[in-house]
Residue, then its C-alpha position, 0 to 999 in steps of 0.5 A: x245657840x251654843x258659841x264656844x270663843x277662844x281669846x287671849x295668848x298661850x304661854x310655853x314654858x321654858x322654865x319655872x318662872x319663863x315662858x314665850x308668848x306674845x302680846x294679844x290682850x284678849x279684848x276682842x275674843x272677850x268682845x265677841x263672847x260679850x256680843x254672843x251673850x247679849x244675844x242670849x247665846x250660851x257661850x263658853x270662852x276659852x281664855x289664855x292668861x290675860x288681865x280683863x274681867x269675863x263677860x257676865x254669864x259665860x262659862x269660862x276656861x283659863x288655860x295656859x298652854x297651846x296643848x290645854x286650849x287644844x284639849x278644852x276645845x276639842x272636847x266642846x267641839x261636838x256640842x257647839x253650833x259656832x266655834x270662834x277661834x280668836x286666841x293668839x296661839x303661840x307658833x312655837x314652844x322650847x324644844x325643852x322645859x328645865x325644872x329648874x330655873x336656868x342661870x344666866x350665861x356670860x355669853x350668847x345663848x341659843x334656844x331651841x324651839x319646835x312648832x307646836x300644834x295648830x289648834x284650828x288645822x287639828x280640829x277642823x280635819x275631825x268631822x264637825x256640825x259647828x261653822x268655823x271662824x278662824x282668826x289671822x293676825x298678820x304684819x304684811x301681805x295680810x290678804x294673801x295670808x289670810x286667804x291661804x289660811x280659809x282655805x288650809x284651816x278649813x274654815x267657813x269664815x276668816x278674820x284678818x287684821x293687820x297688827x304691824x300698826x300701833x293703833x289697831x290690834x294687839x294691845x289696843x282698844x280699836x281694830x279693823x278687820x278683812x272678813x274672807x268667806x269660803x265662797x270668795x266674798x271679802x268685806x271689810x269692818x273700818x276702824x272701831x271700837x272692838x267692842x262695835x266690831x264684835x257686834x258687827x261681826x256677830x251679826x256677819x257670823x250669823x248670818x253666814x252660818x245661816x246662809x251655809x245651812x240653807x245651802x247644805x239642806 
């Protein structure tokens, strides 16, 4: 089976030597292409910057921006069978890049942003085979967000993980995940390893996407 993962943050640049992004290591998305792998899944792992090694044996995309894990994606979206959607995608990105490296200021200074493209919505409006896993990092309300994303992004599964915790998450080693199903079921993965999640969560995905095709033949 073809799995195509993305992990890691993107980056907008606002100048030569600045950008925004945010803070994902990337270690789940990179877990869960580790699991596919052991699987004997072909995995290609769509990767932003980040400071791990690639799992042996996947193919692997560095990109930086939004715009670039969008174009990598789209273009594998037709030949996969199970595309997970983990990379952390910044919302936003400045309305404008200097070529040139902006001095600092002696006062306030103001910075014009515009959203940017949502990769999961975009992709998942086109006709597609692959069963969709998306992927919501969220500080409050989590349940109620992730539930309206199901549903928005148009995915058959959702991952939701609370990263306003310092000891779960972003930067961690740990998590602990709320897994929402397009037919109303939630279940919840407790506080482990990212590596023993992702293992969990293959076995979940699977057999979801099994259960989704059954009902479509």
């Amino acid at each position: 089976m073809k799995f195509v993962v993305t992990a890691g943050p993107t980056r907008e640049p606002l100048d030569p030597v600045r950008y925004l992004s945010n803070r994902s290591s990337g270690k789940m998305g990179y877990a869960i292409a580790a699991a596919a792998l052991e699987e004997h899944h072909a995995v290609t792992l769509i990767s932003g910057p980040v400071a791990i090694p690639a799992p042996a044996g996947a193919e692997v995309m560095r990109v930086t921006t939004g715009d670039e894990m969008f174009d990598a994606v789209a273009a594998r979206l037709e030949h996969c069978d199970v595309l997970v959607m983990c990379a952390a995608v910044c919302d936003y990105q400045p309305a404008h890049y200097t070529p040139e490296k902006m001095e600092k200021q002696g006062g306030p200074f103001s910075l014009a942003l515009v959203p940017t493209r949502d990769i999961l919505a975009s992709l998942t409006s086109r006709p597609h085979r692959c069963f969709v896993v998306g992927f919501a990092a969220e500080t409050q309300e989590l349940e109620a967000h992730a539930a309206r994303k199901l549903r928005e992004k148009n995915c058959d599964l959702l991952v939701a993980n609370d990263v306003s915790r310092a000891d779960v998450g972003m930067d961690s080693d740990d998590n602990e995940l709320l897994i929402f199903f397009s037919n109303g079921e939630r279940r919840k993965l407790s506080r482990a390893k990212k590596t023993e999640l992702a293992r969990a969560l293959l076995k979940i995905i699977l057999d979801a996407r099994e259960k989704c095709l059954t009902k479509k033949s």
